[in-house]
C-alpha positions as CSV (number, residue, x, y, z in Angstrom):
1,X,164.1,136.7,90.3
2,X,160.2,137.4,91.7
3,X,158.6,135.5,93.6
4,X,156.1,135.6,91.0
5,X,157.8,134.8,87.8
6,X,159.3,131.8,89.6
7,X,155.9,130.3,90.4
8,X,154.8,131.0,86.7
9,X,158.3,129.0,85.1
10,X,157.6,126.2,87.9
11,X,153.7,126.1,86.6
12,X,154.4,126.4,82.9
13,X,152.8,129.6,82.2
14,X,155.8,130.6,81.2
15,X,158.6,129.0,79.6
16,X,161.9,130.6,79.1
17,X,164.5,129.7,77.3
18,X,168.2,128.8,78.7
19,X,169.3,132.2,77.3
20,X,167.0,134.6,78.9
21,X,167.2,132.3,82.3
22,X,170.9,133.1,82.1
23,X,170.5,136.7,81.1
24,X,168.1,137.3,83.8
25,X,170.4,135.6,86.6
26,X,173.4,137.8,85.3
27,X,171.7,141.4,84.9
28,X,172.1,144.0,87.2
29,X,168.5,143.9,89.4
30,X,167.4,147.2,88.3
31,X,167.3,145.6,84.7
32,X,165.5,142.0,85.5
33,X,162.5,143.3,85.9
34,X,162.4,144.8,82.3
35,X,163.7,141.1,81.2
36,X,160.7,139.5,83.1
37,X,158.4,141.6,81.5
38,X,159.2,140.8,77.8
39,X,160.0,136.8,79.1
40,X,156.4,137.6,79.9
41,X,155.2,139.1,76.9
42,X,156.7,136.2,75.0
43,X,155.3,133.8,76.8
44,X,152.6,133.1,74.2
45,X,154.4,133.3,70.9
46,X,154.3,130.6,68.5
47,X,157.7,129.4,69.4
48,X,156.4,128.2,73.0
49,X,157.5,124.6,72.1
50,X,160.9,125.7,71.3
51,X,161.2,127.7,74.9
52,X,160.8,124.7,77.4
53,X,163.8,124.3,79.4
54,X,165.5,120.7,78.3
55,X,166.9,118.7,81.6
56,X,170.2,120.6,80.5
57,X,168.7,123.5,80.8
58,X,168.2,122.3,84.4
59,X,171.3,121.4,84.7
60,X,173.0,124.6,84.1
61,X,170.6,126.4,86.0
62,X,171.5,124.5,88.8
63,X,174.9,124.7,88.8
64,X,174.6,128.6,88.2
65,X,172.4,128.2,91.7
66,X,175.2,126.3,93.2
67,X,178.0,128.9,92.1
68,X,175.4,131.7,94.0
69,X,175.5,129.9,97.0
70,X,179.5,129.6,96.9
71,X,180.0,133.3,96.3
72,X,177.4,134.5,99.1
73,X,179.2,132.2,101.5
74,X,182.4,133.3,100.1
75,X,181.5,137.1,100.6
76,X,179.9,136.1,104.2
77,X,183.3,134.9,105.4
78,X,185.5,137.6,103.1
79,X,183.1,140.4,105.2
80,X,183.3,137.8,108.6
81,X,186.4,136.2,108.7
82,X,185.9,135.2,112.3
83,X,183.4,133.1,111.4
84,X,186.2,130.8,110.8
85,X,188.8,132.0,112.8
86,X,187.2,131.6,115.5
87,X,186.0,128.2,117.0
88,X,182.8,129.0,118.6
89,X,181.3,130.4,115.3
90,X,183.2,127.9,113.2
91,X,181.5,125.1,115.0
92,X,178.4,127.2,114.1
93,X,178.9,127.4,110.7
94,X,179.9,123.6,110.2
95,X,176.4,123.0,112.1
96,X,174.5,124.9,109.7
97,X,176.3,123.5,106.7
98,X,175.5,120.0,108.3
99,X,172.4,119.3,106.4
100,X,173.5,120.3,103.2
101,X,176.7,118.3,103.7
102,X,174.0,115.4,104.2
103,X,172.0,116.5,100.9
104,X,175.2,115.8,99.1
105,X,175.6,112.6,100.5
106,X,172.1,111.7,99.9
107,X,172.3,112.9,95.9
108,X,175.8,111.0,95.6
109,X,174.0,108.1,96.6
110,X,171.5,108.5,94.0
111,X,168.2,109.8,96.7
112,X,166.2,112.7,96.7
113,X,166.6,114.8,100.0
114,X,164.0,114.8,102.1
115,X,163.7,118.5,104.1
116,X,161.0,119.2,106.4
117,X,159.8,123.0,105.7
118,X,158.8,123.8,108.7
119,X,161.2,122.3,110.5
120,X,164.2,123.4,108.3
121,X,165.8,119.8,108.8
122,X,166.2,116.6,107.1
123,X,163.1,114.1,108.2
């Protein structure tokens, strides 16, 4: 999704529903920004109190995220495979998947992950 239209859900300008969240996520990107437009154009219709994304809604979203992540990484080491294979890049890899191993922790133990921006690290 745009920069822009993310900033506008995270605001409350706009308020999609699950379904065009989902829609969105799974088109083709020549066709999102068609989708974004008439999220858009919606946006102020009568219905706006129906359209709020529930915690669920989160939810979902979320694990849709998560699944992203898994098959990016996936394709990384489908198109690398020496990323694992080998051990100077594997210890690489494990280094960089360090700090979300730690978010994990931190959300199992029921905490909110602290990252620094501008440091890209846990503080």
């Amino acid at each position: 999704m745009s920069p822009g239209f993310r900033q506008e859900i995270f605001s409350g300008k706009v308020k999609p529903t699950q379904k065009e969240m989902w829609a969105i996520a799974k088109a083709p990107p020549e066709e999102r920004k068609r989708l974004i437009q008439e999220v858009k154009e919606a946006a102020g219709a009568p219905e706006e109190e129906e359209r709020r994304m529930t915690a669920q809604d989160a939810v979902q979203q979320f694990e849709w995220k998560v699944t992203r992540v898994l098959q990016n990484f996936d394709n990384t080491f489908t198109e690398w495979p020496q990323l694992i294979s080998n051990e100077s890049y594997r210890q690489q890899v494990i280094s960089t998947l360090y700090d979300l191993k730690q978010y994990i922790l931190h959300i199992e133990g029921g905490t909110r992950y602290e990252w620094d921006k501008e440091a890209r690290k846990i503080v």
